[in-house]
N, C-alpha and C positions, 0 to 999 in steps of 0.2 A: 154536085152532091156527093160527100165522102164516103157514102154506103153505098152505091151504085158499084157494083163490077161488071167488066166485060172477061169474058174468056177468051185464051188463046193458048198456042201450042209451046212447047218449051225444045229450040232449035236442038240437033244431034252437039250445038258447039255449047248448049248451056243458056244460051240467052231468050229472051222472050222481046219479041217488036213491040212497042207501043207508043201511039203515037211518034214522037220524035227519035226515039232513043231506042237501046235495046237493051233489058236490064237481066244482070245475071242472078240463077241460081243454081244449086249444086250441079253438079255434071249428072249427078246420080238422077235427075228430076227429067233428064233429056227425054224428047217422043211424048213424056205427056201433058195432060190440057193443065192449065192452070188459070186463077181467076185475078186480074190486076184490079187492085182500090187505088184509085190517084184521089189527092187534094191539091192544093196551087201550088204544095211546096215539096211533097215525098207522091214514090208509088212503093205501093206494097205487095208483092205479089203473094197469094194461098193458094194451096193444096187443101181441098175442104176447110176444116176448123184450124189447120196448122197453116202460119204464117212463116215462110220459106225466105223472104226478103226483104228488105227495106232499103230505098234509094232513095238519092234525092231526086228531085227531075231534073232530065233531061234538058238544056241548056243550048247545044244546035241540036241541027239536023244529024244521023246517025249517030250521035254520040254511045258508046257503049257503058256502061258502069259494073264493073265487075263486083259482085258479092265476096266478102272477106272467107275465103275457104273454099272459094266455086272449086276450086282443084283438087282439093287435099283428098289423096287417096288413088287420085286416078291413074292406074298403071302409065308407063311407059311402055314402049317397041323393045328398049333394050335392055330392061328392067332395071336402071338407073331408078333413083328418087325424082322427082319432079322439082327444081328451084321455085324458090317463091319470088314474087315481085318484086323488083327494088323499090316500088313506089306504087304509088296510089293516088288517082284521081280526086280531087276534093274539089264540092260544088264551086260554082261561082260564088263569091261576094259581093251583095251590093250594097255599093257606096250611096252614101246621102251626095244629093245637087244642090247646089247654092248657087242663084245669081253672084255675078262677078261685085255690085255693088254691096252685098253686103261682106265683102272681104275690103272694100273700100272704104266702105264707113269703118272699120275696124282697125285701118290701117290711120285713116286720119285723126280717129280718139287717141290711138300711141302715141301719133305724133305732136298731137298739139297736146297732149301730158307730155312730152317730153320738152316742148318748147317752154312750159312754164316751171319745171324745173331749172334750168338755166341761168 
């Protein structure tokens, strides 16, 4: 049910466990509760009325998904700027299955149009 939340804590590193995965939001959000809505394909994490994130799900076991900005702002030790990501995680894709026969029947309509061309 997509209206359904559970509450949980927002780790000192930014992230929240659920379920499988562990999803991020601002660093700024770290220490407090916040409330996860999953459906089969996103979780969203809120701070009451404000929605703080949106993920895909989690795909293995501890998978992390970082939030676009989780960093931005947060000092450093040596008051350097913080680099940003060279990349970013993007969900799984899934592919359609096909039995092997119907790439067979496929292959033999080419071929017998190509025989009678000939």
């Amino acid at each position: 049910m997509p209206f359904l939340r559970e509450t949980r804590a927002v780790g000192r590193d930014g992230y929240v466990q659920w379920e499988r995965g562990w999803y991020g939001v601002s660093w700024k959000h770290a220490g407090q509760t916040v409330e996860v809505q999953a459906d089969a394909e996103t979780v969203q994490l809120w701070l009451g009325s404000e929605r703080l994130a949106v993920h895909p799900r989690a795909t293995r076991r501890g998978q992390r998904l970082t939030a676009p900005g989780q960093w931005d702002g947060l000092p450093t030790a040596d008051g350097r700027p913080r680099r940003e990501a060279l990349a970013s995680q993007v969900p799984t894709v899934e592919v359609q299955q096909r039995s092997l026969a119907s790439y067979e029947a496929l292959i033999d309509s080419a071929v017998s149009g190509f025989e009678v061309l000939r």
